[in-house]
C-alpha positions as CSV (number, residue, x, y, z in Angstrom):
1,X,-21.2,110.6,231.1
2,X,-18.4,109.6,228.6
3,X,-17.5,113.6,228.7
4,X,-17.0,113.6,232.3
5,X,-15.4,110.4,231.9
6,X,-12.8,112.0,229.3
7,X,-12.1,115.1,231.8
8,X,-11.2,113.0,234.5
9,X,-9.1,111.4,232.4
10,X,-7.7,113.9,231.5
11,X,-7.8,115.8,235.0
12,X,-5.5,112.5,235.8
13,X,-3.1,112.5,233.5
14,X,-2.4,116.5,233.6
15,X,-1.7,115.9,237.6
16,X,0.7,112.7,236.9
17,X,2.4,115.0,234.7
18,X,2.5,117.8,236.8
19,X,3.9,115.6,239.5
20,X,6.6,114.3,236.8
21,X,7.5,118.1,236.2
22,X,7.7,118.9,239.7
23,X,10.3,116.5,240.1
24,X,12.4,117.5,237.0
25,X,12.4,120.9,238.5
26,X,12.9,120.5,242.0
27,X,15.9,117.4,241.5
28,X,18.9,119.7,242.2
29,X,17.0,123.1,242.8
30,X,14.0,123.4,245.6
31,X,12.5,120.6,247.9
32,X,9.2,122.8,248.2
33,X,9.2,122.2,244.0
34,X,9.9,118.3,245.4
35,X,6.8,118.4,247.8
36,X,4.5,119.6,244.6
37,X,5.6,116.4,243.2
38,X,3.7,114.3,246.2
39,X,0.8,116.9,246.4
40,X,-0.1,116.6,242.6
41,X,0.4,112.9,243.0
42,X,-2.2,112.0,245.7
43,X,-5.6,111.9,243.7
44,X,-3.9,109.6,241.0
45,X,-2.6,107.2,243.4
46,X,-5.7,106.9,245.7
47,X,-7.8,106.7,242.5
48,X,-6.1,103.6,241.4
49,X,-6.2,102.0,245.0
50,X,-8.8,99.5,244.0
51,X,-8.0,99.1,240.2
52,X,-4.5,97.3,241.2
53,X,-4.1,93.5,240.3
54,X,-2.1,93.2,243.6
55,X,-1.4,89.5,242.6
56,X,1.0,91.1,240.0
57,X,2.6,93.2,241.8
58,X,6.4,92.3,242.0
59,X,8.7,90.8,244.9
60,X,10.5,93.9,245.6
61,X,7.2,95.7,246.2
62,X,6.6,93.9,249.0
63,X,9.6,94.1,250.1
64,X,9.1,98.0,250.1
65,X,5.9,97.9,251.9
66,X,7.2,95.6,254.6
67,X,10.3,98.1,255.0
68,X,7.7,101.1,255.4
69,X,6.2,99.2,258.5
70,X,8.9,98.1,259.8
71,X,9.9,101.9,260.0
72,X,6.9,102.5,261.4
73,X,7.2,99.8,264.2
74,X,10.4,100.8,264.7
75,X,8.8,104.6,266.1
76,X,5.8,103.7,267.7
77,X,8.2,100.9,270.1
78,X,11.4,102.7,271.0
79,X,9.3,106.1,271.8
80,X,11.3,105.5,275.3
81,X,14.4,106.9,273.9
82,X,12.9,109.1,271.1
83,X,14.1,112.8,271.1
84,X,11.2,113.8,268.6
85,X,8.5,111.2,269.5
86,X,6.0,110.3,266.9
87,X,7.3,113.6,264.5
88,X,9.3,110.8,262.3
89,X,5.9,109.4,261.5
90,X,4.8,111.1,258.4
91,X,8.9,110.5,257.2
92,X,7.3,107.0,255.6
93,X,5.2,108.8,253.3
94,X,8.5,108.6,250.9
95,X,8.3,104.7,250.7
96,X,4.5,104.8,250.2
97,X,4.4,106.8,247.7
98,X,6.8,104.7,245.7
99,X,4.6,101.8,246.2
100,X,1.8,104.2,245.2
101,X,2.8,106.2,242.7
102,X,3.4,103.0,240.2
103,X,-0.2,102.6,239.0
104,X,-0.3,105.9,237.9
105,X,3.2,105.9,236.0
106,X,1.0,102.7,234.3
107,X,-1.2,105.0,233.3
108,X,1.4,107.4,231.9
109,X,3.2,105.1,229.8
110,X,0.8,103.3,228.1
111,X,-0.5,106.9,226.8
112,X,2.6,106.9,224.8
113,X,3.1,110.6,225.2
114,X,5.9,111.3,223.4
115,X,5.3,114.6,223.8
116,X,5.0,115.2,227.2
117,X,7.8,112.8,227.9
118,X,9.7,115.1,225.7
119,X,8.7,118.5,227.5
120,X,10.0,116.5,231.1
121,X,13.1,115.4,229.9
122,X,14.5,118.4,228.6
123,X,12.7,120.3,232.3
124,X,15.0,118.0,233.6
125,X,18.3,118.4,231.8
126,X,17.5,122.2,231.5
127,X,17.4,122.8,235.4
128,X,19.9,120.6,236.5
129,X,22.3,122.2,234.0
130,X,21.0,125.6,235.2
131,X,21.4,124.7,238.9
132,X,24.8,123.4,238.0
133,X,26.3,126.5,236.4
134,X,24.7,129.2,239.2
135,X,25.8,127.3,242.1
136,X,29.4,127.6,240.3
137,X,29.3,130.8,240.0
138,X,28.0,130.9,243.6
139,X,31.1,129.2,244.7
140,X,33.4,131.5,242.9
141,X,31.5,134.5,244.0
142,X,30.3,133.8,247.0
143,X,26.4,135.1,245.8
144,X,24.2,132.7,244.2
145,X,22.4,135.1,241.4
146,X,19.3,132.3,240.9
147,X,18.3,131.9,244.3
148,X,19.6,135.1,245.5
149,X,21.0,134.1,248.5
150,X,24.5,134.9,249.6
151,X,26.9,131.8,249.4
152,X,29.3,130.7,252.5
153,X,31.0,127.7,250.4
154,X,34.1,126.5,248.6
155,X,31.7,123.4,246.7
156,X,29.5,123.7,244.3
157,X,25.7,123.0,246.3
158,X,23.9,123.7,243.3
159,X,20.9,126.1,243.7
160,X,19.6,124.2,247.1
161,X,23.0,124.9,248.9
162,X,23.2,121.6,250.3
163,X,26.2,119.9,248.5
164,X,26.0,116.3,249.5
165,X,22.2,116.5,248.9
166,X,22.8,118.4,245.3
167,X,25.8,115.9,244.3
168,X,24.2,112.3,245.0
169,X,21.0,113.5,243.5
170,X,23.2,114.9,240.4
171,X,25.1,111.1,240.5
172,X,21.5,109.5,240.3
173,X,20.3,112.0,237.2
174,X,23.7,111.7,235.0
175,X,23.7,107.8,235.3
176,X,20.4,107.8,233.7
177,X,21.6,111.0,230.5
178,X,24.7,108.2,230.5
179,X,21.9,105.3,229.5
180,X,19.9,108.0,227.4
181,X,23.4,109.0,225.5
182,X,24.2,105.0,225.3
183,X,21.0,104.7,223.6
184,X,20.5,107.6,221.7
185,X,19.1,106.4,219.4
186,X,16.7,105.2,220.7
187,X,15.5,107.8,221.9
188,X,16.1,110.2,219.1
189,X,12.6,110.9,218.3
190,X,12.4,112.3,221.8
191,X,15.8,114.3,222.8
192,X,18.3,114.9,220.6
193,X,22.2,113.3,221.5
194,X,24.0,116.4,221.2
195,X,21.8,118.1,223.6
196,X,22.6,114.7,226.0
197,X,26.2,115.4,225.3
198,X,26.4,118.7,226.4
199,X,24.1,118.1,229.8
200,X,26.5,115.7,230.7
201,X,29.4,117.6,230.7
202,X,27.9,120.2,232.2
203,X,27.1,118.2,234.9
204,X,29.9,116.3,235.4
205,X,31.7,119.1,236.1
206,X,29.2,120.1,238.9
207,X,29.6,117.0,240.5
208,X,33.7,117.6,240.3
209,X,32.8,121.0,241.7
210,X,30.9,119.8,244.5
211,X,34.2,117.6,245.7
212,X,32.2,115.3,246.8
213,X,33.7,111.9,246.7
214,X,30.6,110.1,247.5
215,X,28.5,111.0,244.2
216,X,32.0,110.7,242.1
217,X,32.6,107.1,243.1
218,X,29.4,106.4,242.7
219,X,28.8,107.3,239.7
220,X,31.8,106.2,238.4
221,X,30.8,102.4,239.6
222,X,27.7,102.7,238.1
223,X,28.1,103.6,234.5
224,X,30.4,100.2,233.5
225,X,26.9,98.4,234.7
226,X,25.4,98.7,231.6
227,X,27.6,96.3,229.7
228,X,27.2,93.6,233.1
229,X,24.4,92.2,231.3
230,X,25.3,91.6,228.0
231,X,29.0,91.8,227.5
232,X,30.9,90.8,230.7
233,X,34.7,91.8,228.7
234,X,33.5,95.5,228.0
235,X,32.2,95.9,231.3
236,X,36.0,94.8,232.9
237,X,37.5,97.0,230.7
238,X,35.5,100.0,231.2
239,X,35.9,99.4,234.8
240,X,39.4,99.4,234.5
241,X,39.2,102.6,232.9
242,X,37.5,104.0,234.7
243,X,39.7,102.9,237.9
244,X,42.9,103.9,236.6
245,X,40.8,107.7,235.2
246,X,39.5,108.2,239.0
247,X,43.0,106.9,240.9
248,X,44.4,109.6,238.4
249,X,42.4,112.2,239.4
250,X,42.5,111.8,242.6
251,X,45.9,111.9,242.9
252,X,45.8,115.2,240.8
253,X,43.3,117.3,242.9
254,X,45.0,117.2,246.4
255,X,43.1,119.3,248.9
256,X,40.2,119.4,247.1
257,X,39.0,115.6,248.0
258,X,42.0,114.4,250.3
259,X,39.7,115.5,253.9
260,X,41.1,113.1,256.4
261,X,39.4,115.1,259.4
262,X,35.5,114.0,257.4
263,X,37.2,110.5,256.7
264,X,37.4,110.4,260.8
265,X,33.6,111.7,261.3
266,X,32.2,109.2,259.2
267,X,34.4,106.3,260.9
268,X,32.9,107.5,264.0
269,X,29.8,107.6,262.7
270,X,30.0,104.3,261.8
271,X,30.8,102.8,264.8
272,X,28.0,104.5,266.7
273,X,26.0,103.3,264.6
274,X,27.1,99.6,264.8
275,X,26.6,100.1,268.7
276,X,23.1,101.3,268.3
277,X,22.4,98.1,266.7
278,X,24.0,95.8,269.0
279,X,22.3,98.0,271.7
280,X,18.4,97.7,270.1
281,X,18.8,94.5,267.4
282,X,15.1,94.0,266.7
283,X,14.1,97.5,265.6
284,X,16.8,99.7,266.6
285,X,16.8,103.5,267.7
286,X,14.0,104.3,265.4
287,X,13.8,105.8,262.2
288,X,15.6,109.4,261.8
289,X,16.2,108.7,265.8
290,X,20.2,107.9,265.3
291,X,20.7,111.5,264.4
292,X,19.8,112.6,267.7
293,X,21.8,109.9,269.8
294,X,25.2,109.4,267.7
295,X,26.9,112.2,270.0
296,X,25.8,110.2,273.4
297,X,26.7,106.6,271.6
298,X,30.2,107.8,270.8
299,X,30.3,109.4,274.2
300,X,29.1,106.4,275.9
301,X,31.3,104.2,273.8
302,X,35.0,106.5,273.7
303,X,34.4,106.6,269.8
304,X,35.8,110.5,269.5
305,X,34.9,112.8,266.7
306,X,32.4,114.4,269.7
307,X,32.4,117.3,267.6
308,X,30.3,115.8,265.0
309,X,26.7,114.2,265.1
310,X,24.0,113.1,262.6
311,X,23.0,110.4,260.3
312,X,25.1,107.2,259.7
313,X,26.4,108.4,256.8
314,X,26.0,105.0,255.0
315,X,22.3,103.5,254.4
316,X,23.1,99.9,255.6
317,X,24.2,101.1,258.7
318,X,21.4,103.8,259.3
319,X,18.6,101.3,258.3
320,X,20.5,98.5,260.7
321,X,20.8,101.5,263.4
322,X,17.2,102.9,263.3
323,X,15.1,99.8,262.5
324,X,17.3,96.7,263.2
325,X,17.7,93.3,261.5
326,X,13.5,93.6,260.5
327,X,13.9,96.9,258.7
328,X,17.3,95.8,257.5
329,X,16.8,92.2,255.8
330,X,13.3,94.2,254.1
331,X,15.9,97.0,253.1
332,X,18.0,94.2,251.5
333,X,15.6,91.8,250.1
334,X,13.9,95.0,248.1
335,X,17.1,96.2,246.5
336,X,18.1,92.9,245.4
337,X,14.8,92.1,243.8
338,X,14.8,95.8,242.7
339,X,18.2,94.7,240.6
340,X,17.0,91.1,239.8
341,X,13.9,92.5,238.6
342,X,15.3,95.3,236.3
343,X,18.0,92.4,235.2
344,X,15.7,90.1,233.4
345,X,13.9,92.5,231.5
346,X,15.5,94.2,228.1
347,X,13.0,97.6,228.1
348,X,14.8,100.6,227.6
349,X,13.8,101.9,231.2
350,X,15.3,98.5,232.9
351,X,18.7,98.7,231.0
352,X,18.8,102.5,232.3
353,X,17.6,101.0,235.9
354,X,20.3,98.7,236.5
355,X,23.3,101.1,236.5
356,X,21.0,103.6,238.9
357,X,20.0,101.1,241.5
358,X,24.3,100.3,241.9
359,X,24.6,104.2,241.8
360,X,22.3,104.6,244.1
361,X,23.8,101.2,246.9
362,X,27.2,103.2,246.4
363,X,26.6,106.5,247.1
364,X,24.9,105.0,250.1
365,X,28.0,103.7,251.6
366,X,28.9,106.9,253.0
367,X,25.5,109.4,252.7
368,X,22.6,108.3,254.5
369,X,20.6,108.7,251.6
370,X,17.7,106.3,252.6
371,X,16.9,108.6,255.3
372,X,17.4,112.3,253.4
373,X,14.1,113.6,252.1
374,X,16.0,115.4,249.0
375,X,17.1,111.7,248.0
376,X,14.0,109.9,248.3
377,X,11.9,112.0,246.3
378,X,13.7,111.1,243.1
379,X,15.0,107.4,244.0
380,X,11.3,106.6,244.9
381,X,10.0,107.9,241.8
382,X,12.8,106.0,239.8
383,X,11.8,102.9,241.1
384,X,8.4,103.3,240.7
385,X,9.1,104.6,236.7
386,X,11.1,101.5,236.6
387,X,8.2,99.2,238.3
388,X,5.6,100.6,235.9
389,X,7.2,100.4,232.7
390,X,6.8,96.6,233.4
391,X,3.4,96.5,234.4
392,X,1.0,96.8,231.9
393,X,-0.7,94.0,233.3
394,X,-0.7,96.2,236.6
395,X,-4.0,98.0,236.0
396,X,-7.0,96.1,235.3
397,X,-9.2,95.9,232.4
C-alpha cells in the first residue's frame, strides 16, 4: 500500500514537472509544446480537487473564477450575433487551469527540488536564448534553420514566427531573469549570475529585434517595480533612466518603431471596441467574438482603417468589448488583488511577481493578450507559481 502510495507520488510530481518543462520549452518556440503543458497538468489538478482548503484560497482567486464564468455567460447569451457560436467555449480552459494548477505547484514547492527547479530554469533560458538567436538569423536570411521554415519578415518572431506573440511573451520571461539577476544571490545555489547575464542580453536584443514597441515599453515599466516596495527614491530614479534610455532610443531607430499607419489600426481598433461596449454593456460581444465584428463596428460607426480587423489590441478594452462591465470589474478586481497580494508578501517569488503582473497590464494596453492562447499559457502559470508559493496552508493535512 505505502509503495503504491510512493509511485503515485511520484507519478504526480514527474507530470507537474513535465508540465513545468513543457512550458520552459514551448514559451517562445511551439504552442503544441504549450498544450503538453495542460495535458501533463490534468491528473495533478483533478487529483487535488477535493484536498483544497478553499477557505484559504486568496481574493484574486475568486476573482479569476468569476472572470471565467463571466466569459462563459458572455458566449452562451450573445450566440445571436456569434460568428463561431459555442467554438469560443473551451477558450476558458486557460483561466481554469490557473485556478487549477495552484495546488499542484503546492505540491512542487514544498518538495524543495532544487534540482529539478534547476533543470527548468536553465530549459527555460536555454530555449528562449535559442529561439532568440534562430529567428535573427531568420530575419536576416529570410530561412529559419530551427524550424525550417522559410521566413517572410523584417522582425525577429522567434522560432513560432508570430512577433507580437514571441515579443510580449519574451517581455514577461526577461522581467522575471531581471528579479533572478537582482537576486542572484539568492539564487546562486540554483543558476549561476553570469549565465543570467548573458540570457538577458541575448534577449534583450530579441525583443529590440522584434521592433515591437509593445513588449519594449513594457518591459521597460516593469523592471523599476522592484524598488516600489522598498525604496520609493531608487525606483524614481531608475525610472527616470530608464525614460530618458528609451526616449533616446527611440529617437535613434527611425523606421524601425516610428509605424504611424499600425498607430492608426490600433486607434481604430479601439474605438470599435468602445462601441461594442456601449452597444452590449452587460456582457458584451462575447468572448474572442470582437475579432469577427470590428470590421462591421468601424463600418457601422465611419471609424476607417477598414482594411484591418481583429482583437482590441489592448486587454481592458477587449475584456470591456467581449464580456462587458461583469467580465470587466472581475478582470480588474483579480489584477489588483493579484498586485496587492504579491505586495505584502517578501518571498522571493512575490518580489519577482510584482514587476511581471505591471509588465504584463502594459503590454496589454496595446496586445490583446488576455485573449491570445500563446500569452495565457505562461501568465496563467505565473500566477498560479506566484499563488502557490504562498500557500502552504493550501493543501490539507
Amino acid at each position: 500500500m505505502q509503495a503504491t502510495k510512493t509511485r503515485f507520488n511520484n507519478l504526480l510530481l514527474m507530470l507537474i514537472t513535465g508540465a513545468l518543462g513543457a512550458l520552459a520549452l514551448g514559451l517562445v518556440t511551439s504552442t503544441t509544446i504549450l498544450s503538453l503543458s495542460h495535458i501533463l497538468i490534468i491528473i495533478p489538478s483533478l487529483y487535488f480537487l477535493n484536498k483544497i482548503n478553499y477557505k484559504e484560497n486568496s481574493t484574486s482567486f475568486w476573482a479569476l473564477l468569476f472572470f471565467s464564468l463571466a466569459i462563459i455567460l458572455s458566449i452562451l447569451f450573445n450566440q445571436d450575433i456569434a460568428v463561431n457560436g459555442f467554438k469560443p467555449l473551451p477558450k476558458v480552459k486557460y483561466f481554469i487551469f490557473g485556478l487549477l494548477m495552484i495546488a499542484p505547484f503546492v505540491y512542487f514547492i514544498e518538495k524543495k527540488d532544487i534540482k529539478k527547479i534547476k533543470i527548468l530554469l536553465y530549459l527555460f533560458c536555454i530555449s528562449t536564448s535559442v529561439a532568440t538567436i534562430a529567428g535573427y538569423v531568420g530575419m536576416k536570411t529570410g530561412f529559419n534553420y530551427i524550424s525550417m521554415r522559410p521566413v517572410n519578415l523584417d522582425r525577429n518572431a522567434g522560432l513560432s514566427g508570430m512577433v507580437l506573440n514571441y515579443a510580449h511573451n519574451l517581455a514577461f520571461f526577461q522581467i522575471i531573469i531581471l528579479g533572478l539577476i537582482l537576486y542572484k544571490e539568492e539564487v546562486s545555489n540554483i543558476i549561476g549570475s553570469k549565465f543570467l547575464y548573458i540570457v538577458f542580453i541575448i534577449n534583450l536584443f530579441g525583443i529590440y529585434t522584434s521592433y515591437t514597441r509593445g513588449a519594449m515599453l513594457a518591459l521597460l515599466v516593469g523592471a523599476p517595480f522592484y524598488f516600489f516596495k522598498k525604496n520609493k527614491v531608487k525606483f524614481a530614479l531608475v525610472t527616470v533612466i530608464l525614460a530618458v534610455l528609451s526616449i533616446s532610443v527611440y529617437t535613434l531607430t527611425g523606421k524601425s518603431i516610428l509605424r504611424p499607419g499600425s498607430d492608426r489600426e490600433r486607434i481604430s481598433q479601439w474605438q470599435a471596441a468602445m462601441m461594442a461596449f456601449k452597444e452590449r454593456p452587460v456582457l458584451g460581444y462575447g468572448y474572442l467574438n470582437f475579432e469577427q465584428h470590428s470590421i462591421p463596428l468601424k463600418r457601422k460607426y465611419n471609424l476607417g482603417e477598414l482594411q484591418f480587423g481583429g482583437h482590441a489590441h489592448n486587454n481592458f478594452l477587449e475584456v470591456l468589448s467581449t464580456t462587458g462591465i461583469l467580465g470587466f470589474i472581475s478582470f480588474m478586481t483579480w489584477l489588483i488583488c493579484w498586485f496587492v497580494e504579491v505586495y505584502k508578501r517578501d518571498d522571493l517569488i512575490a518580489r519577482i511577481s510584482l514587476p511581471l503582473i505591471i509588465t504584463f497590464i502594459v503590454g496589454g494596453l496595446t496586445q490583446s493578450t488576455i485573449s491570445l492562447g500563446v500569452n495565457l499559457f505562461f501568465i496563467m502559470a505565473a500566477y498560479a507559481i506566484s499563488q502557490a508559493a504562498k500557500k502552504t496552508e493550501l493543501l490539507k493535512t
